[in-house]
VOLO-714921 format. One line per field, with one value per residue: z, y, x of N, C-alpha, C in turn. Coordinates in steps of 0.2 Angstrom, whole numbers. Last residue first. Example, Ala and Ser with C-alpha at 12.3 -4.5 7.8 and 13.67 -1.06 7.14 Angstrom:
<rs>
nZ = (35; 39)
nY = (-11; -28)
nX = (64; 66)
caZ = (36; 39)
caY = (-5; -22)
caX = (68; 62)
cZ = (39; 39)
cY = (0; -16)
cX = (64; 66)
</rs>
This chain:
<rs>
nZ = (586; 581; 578; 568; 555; 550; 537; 533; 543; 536; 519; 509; 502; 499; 505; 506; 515; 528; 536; 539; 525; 523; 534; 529; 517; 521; 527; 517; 502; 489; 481; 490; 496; 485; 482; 491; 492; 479; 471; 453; 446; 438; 430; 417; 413; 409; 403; 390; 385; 385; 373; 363; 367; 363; 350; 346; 350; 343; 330; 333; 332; 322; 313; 317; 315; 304; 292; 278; 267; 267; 276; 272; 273; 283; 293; 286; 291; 303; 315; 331; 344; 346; 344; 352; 366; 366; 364; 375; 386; 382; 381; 397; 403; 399; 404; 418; 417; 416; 428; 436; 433; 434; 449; 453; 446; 451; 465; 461; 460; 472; 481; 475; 476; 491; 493; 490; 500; 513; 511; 501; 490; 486; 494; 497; 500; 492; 486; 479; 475; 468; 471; 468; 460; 447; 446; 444; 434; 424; 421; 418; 406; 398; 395; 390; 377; 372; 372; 363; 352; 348; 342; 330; 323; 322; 314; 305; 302; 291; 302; 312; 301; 299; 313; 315; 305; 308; 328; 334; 345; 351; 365; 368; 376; 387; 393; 396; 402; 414; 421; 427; 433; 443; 449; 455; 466; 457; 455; 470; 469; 458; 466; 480; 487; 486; 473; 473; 485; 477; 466; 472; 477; 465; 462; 472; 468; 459; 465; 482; 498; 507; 527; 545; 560; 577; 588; 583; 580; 572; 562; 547; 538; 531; 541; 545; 553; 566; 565; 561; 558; 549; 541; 537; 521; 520; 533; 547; 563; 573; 579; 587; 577; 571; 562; 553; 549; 542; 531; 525; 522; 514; 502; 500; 497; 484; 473; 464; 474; 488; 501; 505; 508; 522; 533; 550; 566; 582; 601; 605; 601; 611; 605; 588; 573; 555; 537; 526; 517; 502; 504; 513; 519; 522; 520; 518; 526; 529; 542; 555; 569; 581; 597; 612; 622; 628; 636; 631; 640; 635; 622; 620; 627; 621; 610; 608; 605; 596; 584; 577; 559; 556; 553; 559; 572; 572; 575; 582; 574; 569; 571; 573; 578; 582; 592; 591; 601; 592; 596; 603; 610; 621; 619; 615; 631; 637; 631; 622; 608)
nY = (520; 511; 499; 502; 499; 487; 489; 503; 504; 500; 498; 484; 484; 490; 507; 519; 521; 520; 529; 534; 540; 548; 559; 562; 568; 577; 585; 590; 586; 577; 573; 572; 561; 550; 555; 549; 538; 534; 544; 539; 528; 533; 540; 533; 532; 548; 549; 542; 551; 563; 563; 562; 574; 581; 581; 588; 601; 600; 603; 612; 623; 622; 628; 639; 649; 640; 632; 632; 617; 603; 598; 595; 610; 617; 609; 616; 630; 629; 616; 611; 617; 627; 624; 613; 618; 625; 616; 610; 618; 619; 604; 602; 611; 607; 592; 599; 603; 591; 585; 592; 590; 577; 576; 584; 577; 564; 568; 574; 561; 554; 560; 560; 544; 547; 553; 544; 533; 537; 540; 531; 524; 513; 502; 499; 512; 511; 506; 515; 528; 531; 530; 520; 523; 518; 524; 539; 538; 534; 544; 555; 549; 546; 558; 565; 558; 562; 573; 576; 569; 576; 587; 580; 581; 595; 597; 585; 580; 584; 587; 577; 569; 574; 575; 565; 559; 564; 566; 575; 574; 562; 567; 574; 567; 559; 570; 576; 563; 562; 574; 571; 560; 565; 577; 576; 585; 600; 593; 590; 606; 609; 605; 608; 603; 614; 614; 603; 607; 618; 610; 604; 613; 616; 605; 603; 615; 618; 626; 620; 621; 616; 617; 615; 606; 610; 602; 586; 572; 571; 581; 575; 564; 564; 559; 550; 539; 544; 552; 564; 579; 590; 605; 622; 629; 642; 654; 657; 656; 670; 683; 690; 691; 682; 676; 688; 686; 673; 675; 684; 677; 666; 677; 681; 669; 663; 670; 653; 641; 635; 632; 619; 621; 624; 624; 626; 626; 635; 638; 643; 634; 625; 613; 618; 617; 618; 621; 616; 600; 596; 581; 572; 578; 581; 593; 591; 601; 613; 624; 634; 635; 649; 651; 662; 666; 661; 655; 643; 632; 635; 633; 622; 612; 613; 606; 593; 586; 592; 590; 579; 574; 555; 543; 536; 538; 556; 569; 583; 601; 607; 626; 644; 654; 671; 683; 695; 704; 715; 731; 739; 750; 743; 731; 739; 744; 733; 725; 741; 742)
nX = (452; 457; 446; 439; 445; 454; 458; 460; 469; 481; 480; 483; 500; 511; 513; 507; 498; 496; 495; 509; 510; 502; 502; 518; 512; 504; 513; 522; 514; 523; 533; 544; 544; 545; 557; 565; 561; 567; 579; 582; 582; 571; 571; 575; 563; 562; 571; 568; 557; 565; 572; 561; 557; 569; 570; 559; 564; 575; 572; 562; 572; 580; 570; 566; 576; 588; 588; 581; 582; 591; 596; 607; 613; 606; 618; 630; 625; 626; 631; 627; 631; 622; 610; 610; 609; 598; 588; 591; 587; 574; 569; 571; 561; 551; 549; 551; 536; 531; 532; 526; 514; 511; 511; 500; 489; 489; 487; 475; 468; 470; 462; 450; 448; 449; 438; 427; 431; 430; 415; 408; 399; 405; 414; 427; 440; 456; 469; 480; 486; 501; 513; 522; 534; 531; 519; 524; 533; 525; 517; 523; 534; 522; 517; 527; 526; 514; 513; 525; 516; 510; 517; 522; 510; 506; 521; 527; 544; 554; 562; 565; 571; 583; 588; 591; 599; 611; 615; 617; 605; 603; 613; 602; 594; 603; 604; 592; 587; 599; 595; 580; 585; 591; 583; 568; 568; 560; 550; 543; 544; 533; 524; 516; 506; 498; 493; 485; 476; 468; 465; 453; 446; 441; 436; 423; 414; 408; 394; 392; 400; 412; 410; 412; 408; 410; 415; 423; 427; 434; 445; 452; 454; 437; 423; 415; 422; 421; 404; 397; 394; 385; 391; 390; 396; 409; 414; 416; 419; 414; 424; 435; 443; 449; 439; 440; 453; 453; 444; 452; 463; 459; 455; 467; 473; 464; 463; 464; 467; 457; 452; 457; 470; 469; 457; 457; 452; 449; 444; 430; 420; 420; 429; 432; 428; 435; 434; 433; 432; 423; 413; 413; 424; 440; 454; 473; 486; 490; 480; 481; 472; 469; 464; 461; 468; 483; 493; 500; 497; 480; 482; 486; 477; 465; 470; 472; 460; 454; 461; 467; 470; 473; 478; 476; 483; 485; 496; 497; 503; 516; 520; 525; 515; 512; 500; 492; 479; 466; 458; 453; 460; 457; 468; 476; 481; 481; 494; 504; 512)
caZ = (587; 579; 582; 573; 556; 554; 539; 528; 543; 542; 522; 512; 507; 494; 505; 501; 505; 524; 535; 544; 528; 518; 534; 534; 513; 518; 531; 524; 507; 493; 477; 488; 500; 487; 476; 490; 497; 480; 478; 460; 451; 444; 436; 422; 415; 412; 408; 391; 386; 391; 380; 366; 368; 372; 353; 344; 350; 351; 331; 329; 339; 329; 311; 317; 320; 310; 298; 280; 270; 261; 277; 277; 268; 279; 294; 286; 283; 300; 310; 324; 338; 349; 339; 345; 362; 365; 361; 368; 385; 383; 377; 390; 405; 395; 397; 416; 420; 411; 423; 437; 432; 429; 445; 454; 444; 442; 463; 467; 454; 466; 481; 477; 472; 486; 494; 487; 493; 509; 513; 509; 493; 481; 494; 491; 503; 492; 491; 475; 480; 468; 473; 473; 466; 449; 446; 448; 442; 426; 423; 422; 413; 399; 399; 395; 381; 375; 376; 367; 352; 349; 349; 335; 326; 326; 322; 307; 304; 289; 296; 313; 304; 294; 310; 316; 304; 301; 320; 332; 342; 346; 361; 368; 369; 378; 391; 393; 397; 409; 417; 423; 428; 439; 446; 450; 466; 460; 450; 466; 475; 459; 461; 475; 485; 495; 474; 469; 485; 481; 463; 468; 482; 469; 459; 470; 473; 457; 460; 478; 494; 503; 522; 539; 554; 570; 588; 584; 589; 573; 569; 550; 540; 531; 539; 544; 546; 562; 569; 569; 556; 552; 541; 543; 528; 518; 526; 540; 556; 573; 578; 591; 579; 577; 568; 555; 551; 551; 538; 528; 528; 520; 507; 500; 500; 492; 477; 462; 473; 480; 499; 502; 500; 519; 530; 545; 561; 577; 593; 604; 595; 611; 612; 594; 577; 560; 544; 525; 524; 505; 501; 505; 521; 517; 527; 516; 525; 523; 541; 547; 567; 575; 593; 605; 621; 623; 637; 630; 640; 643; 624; 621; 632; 627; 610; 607; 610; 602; 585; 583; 565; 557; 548; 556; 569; 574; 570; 579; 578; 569; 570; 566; 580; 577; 592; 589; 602; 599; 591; 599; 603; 620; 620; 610; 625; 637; 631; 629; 612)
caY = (526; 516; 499; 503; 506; 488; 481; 498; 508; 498; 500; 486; 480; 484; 497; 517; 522; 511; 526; 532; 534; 543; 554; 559; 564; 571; 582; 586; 590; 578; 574; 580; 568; 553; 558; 557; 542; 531; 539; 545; 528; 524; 542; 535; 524; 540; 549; 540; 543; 562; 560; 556; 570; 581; 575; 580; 597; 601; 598; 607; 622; 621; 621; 636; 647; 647; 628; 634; 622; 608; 597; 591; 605; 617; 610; 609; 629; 632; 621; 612; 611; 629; 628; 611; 615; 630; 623; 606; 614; 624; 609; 598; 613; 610; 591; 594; 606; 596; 581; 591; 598; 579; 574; 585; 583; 565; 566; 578; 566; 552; 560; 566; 547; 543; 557; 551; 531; 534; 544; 533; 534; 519; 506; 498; 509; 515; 504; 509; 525; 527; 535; 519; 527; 514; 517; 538; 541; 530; 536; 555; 549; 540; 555; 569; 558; 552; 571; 576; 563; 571; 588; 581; 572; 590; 601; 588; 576; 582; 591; 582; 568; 576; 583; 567; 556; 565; 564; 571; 579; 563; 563; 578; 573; 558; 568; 581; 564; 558; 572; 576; 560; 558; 577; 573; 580; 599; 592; 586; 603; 612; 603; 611; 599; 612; 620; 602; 602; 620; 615; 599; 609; 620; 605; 599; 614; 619; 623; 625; 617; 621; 612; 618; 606; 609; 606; 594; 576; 568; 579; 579; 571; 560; 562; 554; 534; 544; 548; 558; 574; 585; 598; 620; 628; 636; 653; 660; 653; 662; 680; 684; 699; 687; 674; 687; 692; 675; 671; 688; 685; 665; 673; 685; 672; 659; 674; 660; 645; 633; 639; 622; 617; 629; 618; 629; 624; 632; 636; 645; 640; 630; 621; 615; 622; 615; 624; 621; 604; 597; 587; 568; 573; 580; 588; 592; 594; 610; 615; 633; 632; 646; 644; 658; 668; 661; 658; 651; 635; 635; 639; 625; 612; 617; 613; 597; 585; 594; 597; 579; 579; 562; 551; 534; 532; 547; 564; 577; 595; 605; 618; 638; 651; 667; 678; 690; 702; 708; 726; 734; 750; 749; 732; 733; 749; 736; 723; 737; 744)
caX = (445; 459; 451; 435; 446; 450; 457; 453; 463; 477; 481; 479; 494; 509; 513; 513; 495; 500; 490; 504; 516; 502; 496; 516; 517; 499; 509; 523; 516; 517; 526; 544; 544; 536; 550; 564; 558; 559; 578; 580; 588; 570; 570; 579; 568; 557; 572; 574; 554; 561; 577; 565; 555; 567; 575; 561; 558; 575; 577; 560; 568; 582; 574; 561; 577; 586; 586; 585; 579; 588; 585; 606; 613; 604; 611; 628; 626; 619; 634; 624; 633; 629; 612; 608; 615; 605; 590; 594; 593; 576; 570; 576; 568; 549; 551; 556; 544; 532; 536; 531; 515; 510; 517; 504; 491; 491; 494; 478; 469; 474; 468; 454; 448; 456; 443; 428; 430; 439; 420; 410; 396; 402; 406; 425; 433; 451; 465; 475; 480; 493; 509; 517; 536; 536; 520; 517; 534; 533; 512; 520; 535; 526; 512; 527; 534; 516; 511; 524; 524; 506; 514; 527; 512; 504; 518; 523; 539; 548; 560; 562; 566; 578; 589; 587; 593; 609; 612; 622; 607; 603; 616; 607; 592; 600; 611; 595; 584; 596; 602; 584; 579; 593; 589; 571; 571; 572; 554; 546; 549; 543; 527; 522; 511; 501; 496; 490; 481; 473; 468; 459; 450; 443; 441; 429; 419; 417; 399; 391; 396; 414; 411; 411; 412; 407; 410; 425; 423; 427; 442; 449; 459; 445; 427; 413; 420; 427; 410; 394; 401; 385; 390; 390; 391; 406; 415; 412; 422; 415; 418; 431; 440; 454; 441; 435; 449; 457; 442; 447; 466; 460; 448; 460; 475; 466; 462; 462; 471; 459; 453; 450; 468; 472; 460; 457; 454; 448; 450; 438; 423; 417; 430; 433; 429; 431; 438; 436; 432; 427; 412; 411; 419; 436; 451; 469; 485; 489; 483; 480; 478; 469; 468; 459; 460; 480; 490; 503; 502; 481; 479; 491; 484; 467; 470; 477; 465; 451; 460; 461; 473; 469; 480; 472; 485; 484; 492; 499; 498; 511; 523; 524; 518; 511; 505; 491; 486; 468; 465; 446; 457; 453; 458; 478; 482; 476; 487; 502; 506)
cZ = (597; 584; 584; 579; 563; 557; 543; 533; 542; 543; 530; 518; 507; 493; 499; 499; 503; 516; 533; 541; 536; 523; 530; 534; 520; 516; 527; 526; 512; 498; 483; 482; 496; 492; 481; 485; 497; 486; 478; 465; 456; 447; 442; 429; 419; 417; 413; 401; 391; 393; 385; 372; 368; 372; 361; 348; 350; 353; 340; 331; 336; 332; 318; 317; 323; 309; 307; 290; 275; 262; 272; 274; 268; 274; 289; 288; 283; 294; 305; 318; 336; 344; 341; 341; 355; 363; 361; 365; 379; 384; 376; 387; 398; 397; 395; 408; 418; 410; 416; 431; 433; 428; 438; 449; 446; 443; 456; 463; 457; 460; 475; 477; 470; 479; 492; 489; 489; 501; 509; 507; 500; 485; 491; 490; 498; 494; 493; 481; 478; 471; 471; 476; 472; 458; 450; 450; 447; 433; 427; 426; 419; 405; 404; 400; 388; 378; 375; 371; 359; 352; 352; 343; 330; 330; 323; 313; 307; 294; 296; 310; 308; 295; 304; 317; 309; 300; 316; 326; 337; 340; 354; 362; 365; 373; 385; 390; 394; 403; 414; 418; 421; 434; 444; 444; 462; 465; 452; 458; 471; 466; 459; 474; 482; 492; 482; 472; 480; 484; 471; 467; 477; 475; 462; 466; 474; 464; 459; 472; 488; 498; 514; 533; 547; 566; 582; 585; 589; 577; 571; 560; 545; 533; 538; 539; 541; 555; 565; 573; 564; 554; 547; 541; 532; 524; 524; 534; 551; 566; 575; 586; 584; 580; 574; 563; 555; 554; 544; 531; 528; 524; 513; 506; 503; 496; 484; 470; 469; 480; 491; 502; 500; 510; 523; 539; 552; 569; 588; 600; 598; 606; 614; 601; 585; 568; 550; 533; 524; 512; 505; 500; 513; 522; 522; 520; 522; 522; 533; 545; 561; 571; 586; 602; 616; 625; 632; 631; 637; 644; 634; 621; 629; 629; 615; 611; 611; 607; 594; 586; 570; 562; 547; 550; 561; 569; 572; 576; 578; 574; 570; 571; 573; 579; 585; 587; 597; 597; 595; 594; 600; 612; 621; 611; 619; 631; 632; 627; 618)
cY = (525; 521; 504; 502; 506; 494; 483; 492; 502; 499; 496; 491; 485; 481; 495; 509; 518; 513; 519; 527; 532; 538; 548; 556; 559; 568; 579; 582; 589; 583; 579; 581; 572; 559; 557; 559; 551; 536; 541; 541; 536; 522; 538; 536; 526; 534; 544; 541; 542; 553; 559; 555; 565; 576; 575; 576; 591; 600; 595; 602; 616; 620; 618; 627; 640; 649; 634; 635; 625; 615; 602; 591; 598; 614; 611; 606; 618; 630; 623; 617; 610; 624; 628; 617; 613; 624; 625; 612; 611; 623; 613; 603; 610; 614; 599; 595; 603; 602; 587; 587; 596; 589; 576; 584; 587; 572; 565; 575; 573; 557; 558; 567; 558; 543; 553; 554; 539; 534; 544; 538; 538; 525; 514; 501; 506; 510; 507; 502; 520; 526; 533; 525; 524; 515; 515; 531; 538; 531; 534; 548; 549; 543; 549; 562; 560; 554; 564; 574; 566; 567; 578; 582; 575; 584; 595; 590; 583; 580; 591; 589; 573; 572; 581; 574; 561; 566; 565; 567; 578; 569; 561; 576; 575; 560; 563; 576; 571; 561; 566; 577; 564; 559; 572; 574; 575; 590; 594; 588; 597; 610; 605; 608; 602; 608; 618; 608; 602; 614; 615; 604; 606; 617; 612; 600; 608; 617; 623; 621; 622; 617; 619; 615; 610; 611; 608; 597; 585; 570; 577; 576; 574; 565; 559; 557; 541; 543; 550; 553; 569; 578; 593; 611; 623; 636; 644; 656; 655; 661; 673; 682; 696; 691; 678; 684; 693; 683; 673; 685; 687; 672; 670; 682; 676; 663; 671; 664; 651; 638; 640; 628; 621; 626; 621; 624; 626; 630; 634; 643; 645; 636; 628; 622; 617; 619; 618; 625; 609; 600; 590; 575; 569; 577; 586; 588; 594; 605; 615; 627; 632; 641; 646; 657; 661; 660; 665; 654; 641; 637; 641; 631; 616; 618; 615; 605; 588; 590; 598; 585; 581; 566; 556; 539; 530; 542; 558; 573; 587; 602; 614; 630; 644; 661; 673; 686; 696; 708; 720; 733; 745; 750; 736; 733; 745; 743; 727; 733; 739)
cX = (447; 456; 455; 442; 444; 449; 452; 452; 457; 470; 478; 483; 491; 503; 507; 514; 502; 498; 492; 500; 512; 508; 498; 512; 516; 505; 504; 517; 518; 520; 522; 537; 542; 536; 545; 558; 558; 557; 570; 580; 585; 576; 570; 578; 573; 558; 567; 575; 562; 556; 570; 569; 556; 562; 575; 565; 558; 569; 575; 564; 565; 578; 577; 566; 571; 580; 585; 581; 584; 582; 584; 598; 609; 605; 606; 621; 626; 622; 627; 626; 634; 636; 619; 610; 616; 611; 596; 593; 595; 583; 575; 574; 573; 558; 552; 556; 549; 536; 534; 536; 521; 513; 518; 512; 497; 493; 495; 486; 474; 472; 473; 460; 452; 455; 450; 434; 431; 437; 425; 414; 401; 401; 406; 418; 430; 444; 459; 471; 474; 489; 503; 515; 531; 537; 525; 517; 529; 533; 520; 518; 530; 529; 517; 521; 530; 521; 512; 521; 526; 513; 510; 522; 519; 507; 513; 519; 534; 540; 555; 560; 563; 572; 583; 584; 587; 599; 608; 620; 611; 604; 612; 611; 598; 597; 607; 602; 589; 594; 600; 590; 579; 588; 592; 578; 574; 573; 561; 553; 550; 548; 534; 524; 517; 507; 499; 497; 487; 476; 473; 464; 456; 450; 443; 435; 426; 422; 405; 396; 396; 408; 408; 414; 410; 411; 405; 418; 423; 423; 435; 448; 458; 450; 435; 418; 417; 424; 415; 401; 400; 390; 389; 388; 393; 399; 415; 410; 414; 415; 418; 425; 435; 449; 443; 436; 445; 457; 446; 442; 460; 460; 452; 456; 470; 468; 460; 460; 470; 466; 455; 448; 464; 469; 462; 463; 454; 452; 446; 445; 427; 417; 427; 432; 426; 433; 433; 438; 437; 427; 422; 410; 417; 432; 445; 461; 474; 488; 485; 487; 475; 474; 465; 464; 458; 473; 486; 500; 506; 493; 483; 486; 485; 473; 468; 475; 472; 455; 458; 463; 467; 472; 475; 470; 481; 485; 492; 493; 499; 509; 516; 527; 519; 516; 505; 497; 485; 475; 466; 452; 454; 453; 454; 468; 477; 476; 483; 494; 505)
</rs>
């Protein structure tokens, strides 16, 4: 259809374009220094950019709106993940049909120190009130990080823990250790394996945001808090992946090893199929303390690439989360601006 075909039937033209906006020094995306230019060079009515990088005030930010409410911003997290989908294609609905951003209310954002992520100078900024809204947000960070990226980087981790579950399979002791030892104290013995990684990855890699504002009500203060629940959850869905793939690997070689009738001589019961997955129980847990120590030959830049999403793995390497030190920001945020 021709543009005028497109404006009789009340349809807009809708070009889709994928790449990012930049980012300042202070791991903000400035929506309002970007967007005439690329209106004016693709001659483009209106700008929606949808960001995964997560945008906070003290509340979450769900879109903001430059230029008169011809472009505007949209902060993919804050849509969670129960019918995300739903609710974004019925704000860009709303958008494309020329009417102005919907969904949250409307906040007052005076400076930088207002918001994190986000544009200071935007027109306005909508925000996700009401119950549940923080973990709403925390849910749709976890889900921008995809976790299944981390866990195909922790291929040294992986072989680790599968090559020492492996290698107790082999023993007498631990066929009649994971006879006698009971479903709880075994699930109790999971979560120390699966914890031990999670804390390992998260330490040894400097995903911790252990600089946060130190005054109780700012900004940087509720949103490192964000952030670091964002990053247990992440690494934690990642390391259970892992502990629930060894399993599913010592299963098979436990039985493939494991002669049934020696098996049975051994734990005096008869070990198909409760006795094997038991054996394999026990000995993923021990390899996964094992890969733990292993994951510390992974490559440090590939886990924090692959915990986080481009663009908060980016803010994270701008801001200084990863260093040792103080970020820049905290030293002297006014300089920035």
């Amino acid at each position: 259809m021709t543009d005028d075909q497109l404006r009789a039937a009340n349809h807009p033209r809708v070009q889709f374009r994928t790449g990012t906006l930049p980012m300042s020094l202070d791991g903000s995306v400035r929506l309002s220094d970007s967007a005439a230019g690329l209106m004016e060079t693709y001659g483009w009515d209106r700008l929606v950019y949808v960001t995964d990088l997560p945008l906070t005030t003290r509340l979450p930010v769900i879109s903001q709106t430059v230029n008169r409410g011809r472009a505007v911003m949209l902060c993919l997290p804050a849509f969670g993940v129960l019918r995300a989908q739903e609710a974004l294609r019925q704000e860009l609905s709303r958008l494309l049909h020329g009417k102005s951003a919907g969904a949250g209310r409307s906040e007052v954002v005076d400076e930088a120190e207002d918001i994190e992520g986000g544009d200071a100078e935007a027109d306005t900024t909508r925000v996700i009130d009401g119950f549940g809204r923080s973990l709403r947000l925390l849910l749709g960070m976890i889900a921008a990080n995809q976790p299944a990226q981390l866990y195909r980087v922790l291929t040294g981790c992986l072989a680790i823990a599968i090559a020492t579950g492996a290698y107790g399979i082999f023993y007498g002791s631990m066929w009649q250790m994971s006879h006698t030892v009971s479903v709880p104290r075994m699930f109790l013995i999971s979560v120390f394996a699966v914890g031990a990684l999670t804390f390992w990855l998260i330490y040894h890699n400097g995903l911790w945001n252990r600089w946060p504002n130190r005054e109780p009500d700012s900004v940087e203060k509720w949103r490192a808090r964000m952030d670091n629940r964002a990053t247990l959850g992440t690494v934690l869905v990642a390391a259970i992946m892992i502990y629930t793939t060894v399993i599913v690997v010592l299963v098979i070689l436990s039985v493939v090893i494991v002669d049934t009738t020696f098996f049975r001589a051994q734990v005096d019961a008869e070990p198909f199929p409760w006795g094997y997955l038991k054996l394999a129980w026990l000995t993923a847990s021990l390899g996964t303390f094992a890969g733990a120590i292993g994951s510390s030959f992974d490559n440090d830049d590939a886990i924090r690439e692959g915990t986080y999403s481009r663009r908060e793995h980016v803010r994270r390497q701008i801001v200084g989360l990863y260093e040792d030190k103080p970020p820049s920001r905290f030293v002297e945020r006014r300089g920035l601006r």
